[in-house]
C-alpha positions in Angstrom: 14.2 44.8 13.8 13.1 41.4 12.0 15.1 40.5 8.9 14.4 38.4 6.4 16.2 36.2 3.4 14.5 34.5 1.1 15.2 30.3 0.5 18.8 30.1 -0.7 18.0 27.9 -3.8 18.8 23.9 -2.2 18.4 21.8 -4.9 17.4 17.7 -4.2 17.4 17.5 -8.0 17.0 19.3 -10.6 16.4 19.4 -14.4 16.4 22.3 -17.5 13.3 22.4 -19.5 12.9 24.0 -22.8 9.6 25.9 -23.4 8.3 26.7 -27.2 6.5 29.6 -28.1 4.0 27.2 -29.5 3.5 25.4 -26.4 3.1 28.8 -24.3 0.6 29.8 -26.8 -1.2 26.5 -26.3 -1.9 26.8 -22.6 -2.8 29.9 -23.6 -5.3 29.0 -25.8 -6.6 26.1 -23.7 -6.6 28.2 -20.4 -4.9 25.5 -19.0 -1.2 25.0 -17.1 1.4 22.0 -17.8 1.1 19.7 -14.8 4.4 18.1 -13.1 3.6 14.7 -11.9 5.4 11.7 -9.6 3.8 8.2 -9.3 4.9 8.4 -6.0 6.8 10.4 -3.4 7.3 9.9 0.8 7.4 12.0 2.9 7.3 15.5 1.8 8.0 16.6 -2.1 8.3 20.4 -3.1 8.4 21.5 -6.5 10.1 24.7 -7.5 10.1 26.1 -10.5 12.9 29.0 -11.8 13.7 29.0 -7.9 10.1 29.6 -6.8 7.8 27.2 -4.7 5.0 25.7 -7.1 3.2 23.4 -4.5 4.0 20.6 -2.1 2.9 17.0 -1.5 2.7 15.5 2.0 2.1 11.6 2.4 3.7 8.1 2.6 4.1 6.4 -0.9 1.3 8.9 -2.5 1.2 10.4 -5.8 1.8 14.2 -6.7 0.2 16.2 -9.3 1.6 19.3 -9.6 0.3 22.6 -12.0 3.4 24.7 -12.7 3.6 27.8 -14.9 6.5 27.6 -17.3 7.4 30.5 -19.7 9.3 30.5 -22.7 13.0 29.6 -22.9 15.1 27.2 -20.8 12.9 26.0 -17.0 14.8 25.4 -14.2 12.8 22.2 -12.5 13.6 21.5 -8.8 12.5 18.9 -6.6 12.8 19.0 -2.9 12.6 15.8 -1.0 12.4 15.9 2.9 12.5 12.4 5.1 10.6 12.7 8.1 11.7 9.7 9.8 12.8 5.9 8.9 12.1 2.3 10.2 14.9 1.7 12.5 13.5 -1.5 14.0 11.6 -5.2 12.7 12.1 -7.3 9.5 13.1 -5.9 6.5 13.7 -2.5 7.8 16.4 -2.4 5.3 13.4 -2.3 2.5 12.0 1.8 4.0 12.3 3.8 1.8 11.3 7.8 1.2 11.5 10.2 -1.6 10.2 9.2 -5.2 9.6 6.5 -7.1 8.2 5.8 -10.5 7.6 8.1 -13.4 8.4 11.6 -13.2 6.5 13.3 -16.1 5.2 17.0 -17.2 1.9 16.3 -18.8 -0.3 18.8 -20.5 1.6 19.8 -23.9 0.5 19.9 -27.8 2.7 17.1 -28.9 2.4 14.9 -26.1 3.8 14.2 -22.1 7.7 14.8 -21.6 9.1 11.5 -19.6 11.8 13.1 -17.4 12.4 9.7 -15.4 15.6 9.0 -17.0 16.3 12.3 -17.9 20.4 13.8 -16.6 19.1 15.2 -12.9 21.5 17.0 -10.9 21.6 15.9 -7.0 22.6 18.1 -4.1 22.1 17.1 -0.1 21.1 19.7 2.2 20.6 23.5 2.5 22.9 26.5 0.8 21.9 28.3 4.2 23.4 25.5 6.0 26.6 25.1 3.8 27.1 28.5 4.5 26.5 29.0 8.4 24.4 31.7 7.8 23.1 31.1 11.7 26.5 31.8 12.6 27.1 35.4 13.9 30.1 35.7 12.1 28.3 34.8 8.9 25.9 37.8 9.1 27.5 39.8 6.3 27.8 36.9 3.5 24.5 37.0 3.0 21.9 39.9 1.8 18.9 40.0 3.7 16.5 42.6 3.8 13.6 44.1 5.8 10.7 42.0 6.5 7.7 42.9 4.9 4.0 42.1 5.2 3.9 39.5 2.4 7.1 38.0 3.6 4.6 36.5 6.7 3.5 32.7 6.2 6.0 32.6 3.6 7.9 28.9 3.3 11.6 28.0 2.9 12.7 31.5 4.4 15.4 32.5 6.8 14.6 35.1 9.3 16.6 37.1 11.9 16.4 39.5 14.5 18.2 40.4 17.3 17.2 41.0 21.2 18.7 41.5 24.8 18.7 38.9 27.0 16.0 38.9 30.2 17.6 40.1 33.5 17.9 37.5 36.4 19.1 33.9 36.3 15.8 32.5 36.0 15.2 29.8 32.7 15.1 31.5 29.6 12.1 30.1 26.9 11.4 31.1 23.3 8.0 30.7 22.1 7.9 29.7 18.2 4.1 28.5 18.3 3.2 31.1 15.6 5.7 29.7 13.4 5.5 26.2 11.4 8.6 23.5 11.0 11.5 24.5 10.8 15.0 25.3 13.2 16.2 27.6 15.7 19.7 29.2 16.0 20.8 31.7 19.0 23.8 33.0 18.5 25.3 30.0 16.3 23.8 27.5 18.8 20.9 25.3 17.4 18.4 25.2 19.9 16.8 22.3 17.6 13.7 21.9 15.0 10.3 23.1 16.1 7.6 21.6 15.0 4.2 23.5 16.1 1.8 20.6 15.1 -1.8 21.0 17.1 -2.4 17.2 19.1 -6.1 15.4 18.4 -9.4 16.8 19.5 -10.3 13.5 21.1 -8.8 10.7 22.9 -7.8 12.4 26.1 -9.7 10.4 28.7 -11.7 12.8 31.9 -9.3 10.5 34.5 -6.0 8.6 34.8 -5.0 5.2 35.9 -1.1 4.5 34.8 -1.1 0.8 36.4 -1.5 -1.6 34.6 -0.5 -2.8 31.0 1.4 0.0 29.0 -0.5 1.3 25.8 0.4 4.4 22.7 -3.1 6.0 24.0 -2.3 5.8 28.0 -3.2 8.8 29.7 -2.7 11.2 27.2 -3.3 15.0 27.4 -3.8 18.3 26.3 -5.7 17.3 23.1 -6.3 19.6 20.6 -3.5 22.0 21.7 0.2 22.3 20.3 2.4 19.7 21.2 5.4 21.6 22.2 5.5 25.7 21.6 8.5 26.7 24.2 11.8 26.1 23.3 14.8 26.3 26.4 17.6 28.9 25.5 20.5 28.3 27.8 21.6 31.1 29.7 25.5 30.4 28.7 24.4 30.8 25.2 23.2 34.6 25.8 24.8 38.0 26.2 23.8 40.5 27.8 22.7 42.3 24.7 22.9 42.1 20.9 21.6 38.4 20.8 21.3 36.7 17.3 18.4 34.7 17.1 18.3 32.7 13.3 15.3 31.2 11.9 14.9 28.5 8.7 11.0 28.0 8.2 10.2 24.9 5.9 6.0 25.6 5.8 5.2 29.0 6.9 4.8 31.1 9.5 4.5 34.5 11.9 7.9 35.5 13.2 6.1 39.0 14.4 4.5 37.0 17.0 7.9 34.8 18.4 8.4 35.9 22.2 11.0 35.1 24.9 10.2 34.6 28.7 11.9 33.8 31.9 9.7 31.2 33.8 9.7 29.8 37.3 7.8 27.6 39.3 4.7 29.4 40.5 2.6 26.6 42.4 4.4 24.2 44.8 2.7 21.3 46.8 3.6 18.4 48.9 1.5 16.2 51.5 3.5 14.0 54.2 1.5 11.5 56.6 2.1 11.6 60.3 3.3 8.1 59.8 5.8 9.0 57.4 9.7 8.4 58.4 11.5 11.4 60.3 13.8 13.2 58.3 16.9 12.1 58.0 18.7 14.5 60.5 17.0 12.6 62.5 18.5 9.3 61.9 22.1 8.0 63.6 23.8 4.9 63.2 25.1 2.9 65.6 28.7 1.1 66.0 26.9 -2.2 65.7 26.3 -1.4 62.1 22.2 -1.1 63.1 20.8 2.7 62.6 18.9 4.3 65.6 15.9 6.5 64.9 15.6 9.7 67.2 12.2 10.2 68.4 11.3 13.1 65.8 8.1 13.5 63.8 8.1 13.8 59.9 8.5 17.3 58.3 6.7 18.9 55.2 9.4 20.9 53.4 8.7 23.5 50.5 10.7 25.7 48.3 10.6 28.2 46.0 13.0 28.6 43.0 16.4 30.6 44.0 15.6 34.2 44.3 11.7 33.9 45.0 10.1 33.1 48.0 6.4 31.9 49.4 4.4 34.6 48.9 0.9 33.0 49.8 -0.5 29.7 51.5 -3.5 28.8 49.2 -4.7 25.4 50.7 -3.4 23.8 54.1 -4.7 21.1 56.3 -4.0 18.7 59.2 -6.4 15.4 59.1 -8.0 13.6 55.9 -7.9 15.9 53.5 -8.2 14.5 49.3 -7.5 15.6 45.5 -3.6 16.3 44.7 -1.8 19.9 44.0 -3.9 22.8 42.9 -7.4 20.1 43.9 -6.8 19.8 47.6 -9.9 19.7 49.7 -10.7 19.5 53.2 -12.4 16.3 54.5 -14.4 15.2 57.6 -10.8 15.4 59.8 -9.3 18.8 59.9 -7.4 21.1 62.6 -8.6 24.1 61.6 -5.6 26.5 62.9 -3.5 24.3 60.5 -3.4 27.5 57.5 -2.4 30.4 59.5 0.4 28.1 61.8 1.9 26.6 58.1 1.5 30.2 56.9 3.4 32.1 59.8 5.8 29.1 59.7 6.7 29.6 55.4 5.1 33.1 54.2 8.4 35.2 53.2 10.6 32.7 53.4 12.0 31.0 50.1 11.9 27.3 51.7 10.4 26.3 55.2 9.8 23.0 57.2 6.9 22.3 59.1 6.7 19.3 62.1 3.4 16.7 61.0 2.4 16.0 64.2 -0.5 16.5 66.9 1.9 18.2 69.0 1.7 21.3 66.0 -1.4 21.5 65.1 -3.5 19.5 67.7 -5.4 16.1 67.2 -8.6 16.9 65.6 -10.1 13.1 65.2 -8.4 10.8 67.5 -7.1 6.9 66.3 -7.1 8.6 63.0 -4.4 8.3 60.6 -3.4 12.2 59.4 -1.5 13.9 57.0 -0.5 17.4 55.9 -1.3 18.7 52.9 0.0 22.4 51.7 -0.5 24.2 48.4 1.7 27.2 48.3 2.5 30.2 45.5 6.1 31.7 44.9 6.2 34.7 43.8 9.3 37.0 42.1 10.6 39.4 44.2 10.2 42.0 40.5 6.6 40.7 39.9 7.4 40.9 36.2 8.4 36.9 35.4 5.6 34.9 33.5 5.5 31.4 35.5 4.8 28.0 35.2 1.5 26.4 36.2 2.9 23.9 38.4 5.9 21.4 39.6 
């Protein structure tokens, strides 16, 4: 079951306003709101209003104009300022700056705009939640949370919970959080750190890569237009084997319905070794003259699997000149052809294998040819129920 706890009211600042009868029948009139307004704020302002989220402003040194709805009586005005990030190198790094600056007004009343700039503003650092380690398993009954319901979903500055039983096996442990926002993660008291699910650029992922060369920002980059980083590592040590606490503070929004946990493991594994290459290094000896003797032995092509699975199937193998890299091997003009079923009988079943690159294996198919072995090979769980990785 997914709990849920509203934002524990954390106060940046914060300021009592009195509301007339006369100015709530003026908006009224009008068909117009008071607006709350900053010159300028970096990098993310949030305006709460008797403890509920008016609006936010996102941006570096912009200005905020904020509607609010006040009623009558005594306002409770709170402003939240986050800092994402500072200068911390070059000249006058001492001069960055973030949250507000300028006049702070509320603009939009019969008798003129209230100047709250220099008005008495009450300043707090950090989150209630945080003061009161309500991530902390221990914590769980200081603090009233209640069921999650269907408006609660996209909902921002809230802290959700659940708990869940931790996967069988000793493979690595991942939590996706892509359906959520920004925010942090907490299992069982440990913070598994902030996630951030922000979506990378449509464009500027270039069809091929050269990394030599001088270094740029745009170099090779990749997966445009998808998430920069959804899965999140969960340490094993940090798990039970039931009864789990996992802890949830969302700044901006999002679907905590849709959160999952997965083991992974590495499904494809590839490796190509030239007949040229050095032996392997059982192979090698060294002298008492200091000097180190090299037996006669040909190089080996060595794969394997993740503890606990084994080779399951050979997908690509070849002796000669073949091209591409893992998972875009193909055969080229030179190729022993009985090279996939003797690398296959040599590693199918097994969780690791080694394989000779030599003609005396596999035969010489092109003479005075330089050759090399290439192998792609799939691991495969001995349950069949683990979600893999692409590749290693």
């Amino acid at each position: 079951m997914v709990t849920v706890q509203r934002f524990l009211s954390t106060i940046t600042e914060s300021q009592g306003i009195n509301i007339s009868d006369d100015d709530v029948a003026f908006w009224s009139s009008k068909g117009v709101s008071p607006v709350f307004t900053i010159d300028q704020i970096r990098d993310v302002a949030r305006v709460f209003v008797n403890g509920k989220l008016a609006g936010s402003q996102v941006g570096h040194w912009v200005s905020l104009k904020q509607p609010v709805q006040l009623t009558q009586g005594l306002n409770e005005l709170t402003l939240l300022s986050e800092i994402v990030g500072l200068q911390n190198y070059g000249a006058f790094l001492e001069k960055d700056g973030a949250g507000f600056r300028g006049q702070v007004k509320l603009t939009g009343f019969p008798n003129g705009d209230i100047d709250l700039t220099h008005s008495v503003w009450t300043y707090q650092v950090g989150l209630k939640g945080e003061f009161s380690m309500m991530y902390a398993p221990e914590k769980q009954g200081c603090a009233k949370w209640s069921g999650m319901q269907i408006d609660n979903i996209q909902s921002p500055f809230t802290w959700y919970k659940t708990m869940f039983d931790s996967p069988k096996g000793t493979e690595p442990v991942a939590i996706d959080l892509g359906s959520m926002g920004k925010g942090q993660a907490w299992v069982n008291g440990h913070l598994i750190g902030r996630y951030w699910s922000l979506v990378a650029p449509e464009s500027g992922c270039p069809s091929s890569c050269n990394y030599p060369g001088a270094y740029k920002e745009s170099k090779c980059q990749s997966n445009c237009g998808m998430p920069t980083q959804s899965w999140y590592h969960i340490p094993r040590e940090w798990l039970h084997g039931s009864d789990n606490l996992l802890v949830l503070f969302e700044e901006t929004g999002g679907d905590p319905s849709k959160i999952s946990l997965e083991v992974h493991y590495t499904k494809t594994i590839c490796s190509r070794i030239s007949e040229n290459y050095y032996p392997p290094l059982s192979a090698w000896s060294r002298l008492t003259s200091g000097y180190a003797s090299l037996d006669t032995v040909a190089p080996e092509l060595r794969l394997q699997c993740d503890d606990g699975h084994v080779i399951s199937q050979i997908k690509f193998a070849s002796y000669g000149t073949s091209s591409g890299g893992c998972q875009n091997f193909s055969i080229g003009k030179c190729h022993a052809s009985c090279t996939l079923d003797l690398v296959s009988e040599a590693c199918v079943g097994n969780n690791k294998c080694a394989i000779s690159v030599s003609n005396d294996v596999f035969g010489d198919p092109c003479g005075g040819v330089l050759k090399d072995l290439a192998v792609e090979a799939e691991c495969s769980s001995p349950s069949h129920t683990k979600e893999p990785r692409d590749e290693m």
